[in-house]
N, C-alpha and C positions, 0 to 999 in steps of 0.2 A: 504494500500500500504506500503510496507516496505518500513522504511527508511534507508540509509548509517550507519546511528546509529545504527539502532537495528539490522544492518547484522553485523556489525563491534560485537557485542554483540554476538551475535551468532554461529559466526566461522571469518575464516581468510579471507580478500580481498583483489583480488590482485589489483594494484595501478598500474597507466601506468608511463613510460621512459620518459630522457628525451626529450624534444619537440624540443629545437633547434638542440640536437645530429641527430636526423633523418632528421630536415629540412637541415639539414649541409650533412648529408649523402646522402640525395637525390638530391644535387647538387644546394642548395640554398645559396645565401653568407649572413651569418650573422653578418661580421663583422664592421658592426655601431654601432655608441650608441642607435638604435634603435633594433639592434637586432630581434625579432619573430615581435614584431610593426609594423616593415615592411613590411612585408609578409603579415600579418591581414589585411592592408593596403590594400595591390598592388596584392596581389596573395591568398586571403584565400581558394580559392580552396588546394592549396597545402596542409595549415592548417589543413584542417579537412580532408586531407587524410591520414596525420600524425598523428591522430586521430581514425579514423578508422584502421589503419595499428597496433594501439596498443590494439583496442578493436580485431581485430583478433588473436592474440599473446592471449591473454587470459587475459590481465587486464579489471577491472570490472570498474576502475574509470578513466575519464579523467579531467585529468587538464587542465585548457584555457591557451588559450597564451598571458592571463591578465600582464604577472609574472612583465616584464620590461615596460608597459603602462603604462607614465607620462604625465603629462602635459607640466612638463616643457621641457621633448624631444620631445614633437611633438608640442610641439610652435616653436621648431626652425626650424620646416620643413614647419610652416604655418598652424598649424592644432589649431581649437580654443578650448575651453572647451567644446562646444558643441557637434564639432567631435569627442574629445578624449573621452566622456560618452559615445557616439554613436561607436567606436569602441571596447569599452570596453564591451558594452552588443553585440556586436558582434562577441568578443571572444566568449561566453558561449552561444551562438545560434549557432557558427560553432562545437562548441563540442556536442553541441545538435544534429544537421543535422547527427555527426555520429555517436552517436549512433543508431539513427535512419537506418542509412544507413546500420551497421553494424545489422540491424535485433534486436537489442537489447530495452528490454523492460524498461521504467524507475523504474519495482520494482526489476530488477535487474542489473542493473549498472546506473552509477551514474556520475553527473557533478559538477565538485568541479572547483568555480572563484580563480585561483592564485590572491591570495594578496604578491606580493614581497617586500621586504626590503627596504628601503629608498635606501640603499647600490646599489641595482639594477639598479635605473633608472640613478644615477650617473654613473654606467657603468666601473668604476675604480677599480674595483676589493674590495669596500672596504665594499661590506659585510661578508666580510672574516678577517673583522678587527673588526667593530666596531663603528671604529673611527671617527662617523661621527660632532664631538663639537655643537651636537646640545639639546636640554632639552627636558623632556618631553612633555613639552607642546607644545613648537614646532614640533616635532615626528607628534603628536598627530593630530596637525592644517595640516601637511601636509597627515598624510592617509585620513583623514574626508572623503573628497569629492568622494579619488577613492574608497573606500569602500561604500561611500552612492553608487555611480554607478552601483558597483558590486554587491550589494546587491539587487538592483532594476531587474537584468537581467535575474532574475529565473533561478540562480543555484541551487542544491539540497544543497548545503554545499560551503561556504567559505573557499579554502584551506591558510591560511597563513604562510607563509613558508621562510627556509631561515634566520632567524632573527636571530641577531648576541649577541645579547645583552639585560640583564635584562632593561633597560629604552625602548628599542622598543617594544620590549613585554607588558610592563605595559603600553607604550602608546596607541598598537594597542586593547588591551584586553580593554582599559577603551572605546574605539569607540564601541567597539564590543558589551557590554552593553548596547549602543545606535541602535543597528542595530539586526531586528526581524528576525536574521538567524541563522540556527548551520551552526560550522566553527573548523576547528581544526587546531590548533597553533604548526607547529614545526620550530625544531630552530635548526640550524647550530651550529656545536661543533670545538675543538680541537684536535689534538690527545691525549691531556691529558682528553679529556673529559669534560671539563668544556667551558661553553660559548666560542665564539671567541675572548669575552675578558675579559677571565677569571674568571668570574661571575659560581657563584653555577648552575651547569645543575635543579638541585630539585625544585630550590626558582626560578626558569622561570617555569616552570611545575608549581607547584605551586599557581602562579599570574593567569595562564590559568585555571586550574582548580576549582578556586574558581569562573568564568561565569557559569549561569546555560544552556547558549548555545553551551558552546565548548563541542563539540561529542569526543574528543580526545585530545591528545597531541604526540609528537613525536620530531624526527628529521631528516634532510634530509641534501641531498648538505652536505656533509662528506664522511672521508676514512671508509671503511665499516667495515677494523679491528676492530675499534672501538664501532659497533655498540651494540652488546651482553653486554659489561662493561657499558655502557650508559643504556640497559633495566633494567640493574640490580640495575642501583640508581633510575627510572623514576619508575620501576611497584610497589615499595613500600609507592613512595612519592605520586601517585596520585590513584585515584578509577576510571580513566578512561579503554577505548581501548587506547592500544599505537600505532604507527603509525611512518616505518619506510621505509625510500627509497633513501640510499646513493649513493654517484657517483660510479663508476666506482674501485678507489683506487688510478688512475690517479692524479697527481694534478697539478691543475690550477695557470700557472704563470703570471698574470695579467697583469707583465708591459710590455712581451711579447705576450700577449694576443693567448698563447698557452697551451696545456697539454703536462707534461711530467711524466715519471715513466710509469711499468708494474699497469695495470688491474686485477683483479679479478674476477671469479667465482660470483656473487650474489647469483644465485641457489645455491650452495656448502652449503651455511649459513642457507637458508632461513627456513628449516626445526626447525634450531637452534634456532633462533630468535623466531620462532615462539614457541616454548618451554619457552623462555625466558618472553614469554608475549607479542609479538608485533600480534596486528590483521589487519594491514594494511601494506602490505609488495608491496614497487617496485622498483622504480629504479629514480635517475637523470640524471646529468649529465654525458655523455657518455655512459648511460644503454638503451639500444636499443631494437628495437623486438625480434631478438631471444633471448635475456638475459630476458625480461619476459616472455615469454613461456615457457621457461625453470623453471624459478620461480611457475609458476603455474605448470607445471607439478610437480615440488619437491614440491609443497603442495599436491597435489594430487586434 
């Protein structure tokens, strides 16, 4: 049976949109610190029509709606450790259901468990910083448990994604060691390119590519201008597949908890990127079904 890896070896895949963009577009309100949780929650029907609607469009992989799934936000709605494992392997059984539904077979498309950024489940905008004053090892103590979960849910691949910073990355990459899955590690940039905070884009590549589990490396949740200059430091620093799926171009004002600016084309690039080295090409935030459809069309 092929895996995510060795399709990623082989030619280009395309990657699905993002999940709250359509849940928001099909008339869902995201705006708690719980975010797609919610939904998972109260409505996964929606979930994995938002999932299926992306395996139509022509992405090959979905991501769960793991990304913003904490403990510590769904203890304040009453929800124990037991619930929140139990919803979290229920993200990546609703991604399952569609590919299923979507008639797709699993040696050719694929279910990747979001592991989001510490930044996420705070909900503050601040995996866009960084900034979180906390250590490695604390980093560390806190992905533990949602990654044992996620790991347990039989996903095909670990997506981790997002990550703002060289100590989250060497935190989440030393659990990852601990945990008998492939997963591929990207990381939210700049427009200078470099980390959210500042930090060498290479030496995070890097820190991932030295696990003999990460399938890839990449980055995501970024302006896509930037994304071609970003393959150009990543394809040299590591031996991996690169793995890329910016937002929109849009950007996100956190403490009004809106997007503002014009969008972009994705498809425009994708041909480009893909030249550049990227084998896993989609979309995030604000990238929707026709915008990958279109992306797969311009691969061909």
């Amino acid at each position: 049976m092929p895996t995510l890896a060795e399709a990623l070896t082989r030619g280009t895949v395309v990657l699905d949109g993002g999940l709250g963009t359509l849940l928001e577009a099909h008339g869902h309100d995201l705006s708690s610190h719980l975010w797609t949780a919610r939904l998972l929650r109260d409505d996964p029907g929606a979930v994995r029509r938002a999932h299926e609607a992306y395996f139509a469009a022509g992405a090959r992989v979905a991501v769960s709606g793991s990304y913003q799934v904490s403990y510590e936000g769904l203890a304040a709605v009453g929800m124990d450790r037991s619930e929140v494992d139990a919803l979290l392997t229920r993200s990546v059984e609703i991604a399952r259901e569609a590919r299923d539904a979507a008639g797709l077979a699993p040696t050719d498309a694929w279910v990747a468990a979001s592991v989001g950024p510490f930044g996420a489940a705070r909900a503050d905008g601040s995996e866009y910083t960084g900034d979180y004053g906390m250590t490695v090892a604390e980093l560390r103590a806190w992905h533990r448990p949602r990654l044992a979960a996620l790991a347990a849910a039989g996903a095909d691949v670990l997506a981790v994604e997002t990550i703002p910073s060289l100590a989250e990355v060497e935190a989440i990459c030393a659990e990852l060691a601990e945990v008998d899955l492939p997963a591929w590690v990207s990381v939210t940039i700049s427009d200078d390119g470099m980390l959210r905070t500042g930090e060498l884009l290479a030496e995070a590549a890097g820190i991932a590519a030295s696990l003999s589990c990460v399938v890839g490396v990449g980055l995501n949740c970024c302006d896509p201008r930037g994304v071609t200059g970003a393959l150009g430091v990543l394809r040299p620093a590591v031996d991996l597949p690169l793995l890329v799926y910016p937002n929109s171009g849009e950007a996100w004002r956190a403490a009004e908890r809106r997007w503002s600016g014009a969008g972009r084309s994705l498809a425009d690039d994708a041909a480009a990127w893909r030249a550049a080295g990227a084998r896993g090409i989609g979309g995030c935030c604000r990238v929707g079904p026709d915008e990958i459809r279109a992306i797969a069309d311009a691969l061909g």
